[in-house]
C-alpha positions in Angstrom: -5.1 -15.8 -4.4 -3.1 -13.5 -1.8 -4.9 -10.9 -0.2 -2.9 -8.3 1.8 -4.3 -5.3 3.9 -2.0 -2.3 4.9 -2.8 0.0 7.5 -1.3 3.0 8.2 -2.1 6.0 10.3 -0.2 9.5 8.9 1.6 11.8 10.9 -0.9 15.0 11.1 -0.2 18.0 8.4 1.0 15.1 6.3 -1.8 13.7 4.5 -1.5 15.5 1.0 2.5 14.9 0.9 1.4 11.6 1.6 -1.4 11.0 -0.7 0.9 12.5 -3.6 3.9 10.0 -2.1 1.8 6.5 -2.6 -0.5 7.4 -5.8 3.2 6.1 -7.3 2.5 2.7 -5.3 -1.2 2.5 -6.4 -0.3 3.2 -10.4 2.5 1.4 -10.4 1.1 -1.9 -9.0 -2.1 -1.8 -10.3 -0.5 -2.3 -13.6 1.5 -5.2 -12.6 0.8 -8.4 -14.6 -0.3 -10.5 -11.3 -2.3 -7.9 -9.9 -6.3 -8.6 -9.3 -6.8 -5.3 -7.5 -4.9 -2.5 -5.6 -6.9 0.0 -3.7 -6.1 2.7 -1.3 -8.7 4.0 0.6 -9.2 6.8 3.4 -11.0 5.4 6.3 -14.3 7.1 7.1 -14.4 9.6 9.8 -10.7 10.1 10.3 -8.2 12.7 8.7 -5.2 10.2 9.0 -6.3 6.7 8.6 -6.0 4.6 5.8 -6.1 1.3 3.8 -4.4 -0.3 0.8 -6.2 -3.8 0.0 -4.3 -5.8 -2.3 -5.2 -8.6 -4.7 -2.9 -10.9 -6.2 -3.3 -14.1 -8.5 0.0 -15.8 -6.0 2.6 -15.9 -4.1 5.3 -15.4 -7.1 3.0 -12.1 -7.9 3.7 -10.9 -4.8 7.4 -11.7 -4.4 7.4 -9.9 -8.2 5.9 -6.9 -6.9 8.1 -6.3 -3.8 10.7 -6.8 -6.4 9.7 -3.1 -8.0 10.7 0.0 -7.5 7.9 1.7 -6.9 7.6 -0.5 -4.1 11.1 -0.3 -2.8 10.1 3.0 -3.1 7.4 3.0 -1.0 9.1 0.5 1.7 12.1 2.7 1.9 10.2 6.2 2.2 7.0 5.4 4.2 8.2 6.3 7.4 8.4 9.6 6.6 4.5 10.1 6.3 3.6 7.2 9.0 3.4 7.8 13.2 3.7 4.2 13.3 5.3 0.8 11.1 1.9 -0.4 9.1 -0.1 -3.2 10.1 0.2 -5.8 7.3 -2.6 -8.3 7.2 -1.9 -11.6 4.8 -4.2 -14.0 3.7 -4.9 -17.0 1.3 -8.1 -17.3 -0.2 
């Protein structure tokens, strides 16, 4: 399994327009066929912090999803809504 954790810290005033932007990501690869689990997550006590953990059954899963457009999407657009790149996290388990 491939595990992959994305933070990412929003630029202030941005969080709905934000929120609105990635709920595309979250549908759209949750609903992928080598998906496990896709969550997006607001880290506690902060306005601007947040978290997408990321579950997938392998490597070709992943290489699928960043294949998508909803995730083209996302890569393209998020620097609109972030103060900083994301810190990507990968992992084997």
């Amino acid at each position: 399994m491939k595990i992959i954790n994305v933070s990412l810290k929003v630029k202030p005033g941005k969080e709905t327009a934000y929120e609105e932007f990635v709920s595309k990501l979250v549908e759209g690869s949750s609903n992928e066929a080598g998906n496990i689990s896709y969550g997006h997550y607001k880290k506690l006590g902060t306005e601007d912090e947040y978290e997408i953990i990321e579950h997938w059954k392998d490597a070709a899963a992943v290489e699928s999803h960043n294949a998508t457009p909803h995730f083209q999407n996302f890569a393209k657009n998020i620097g609109e809504y972030v103060t900083e790149d994301p810190d990507i996290i990968r992992m084997d388990h």
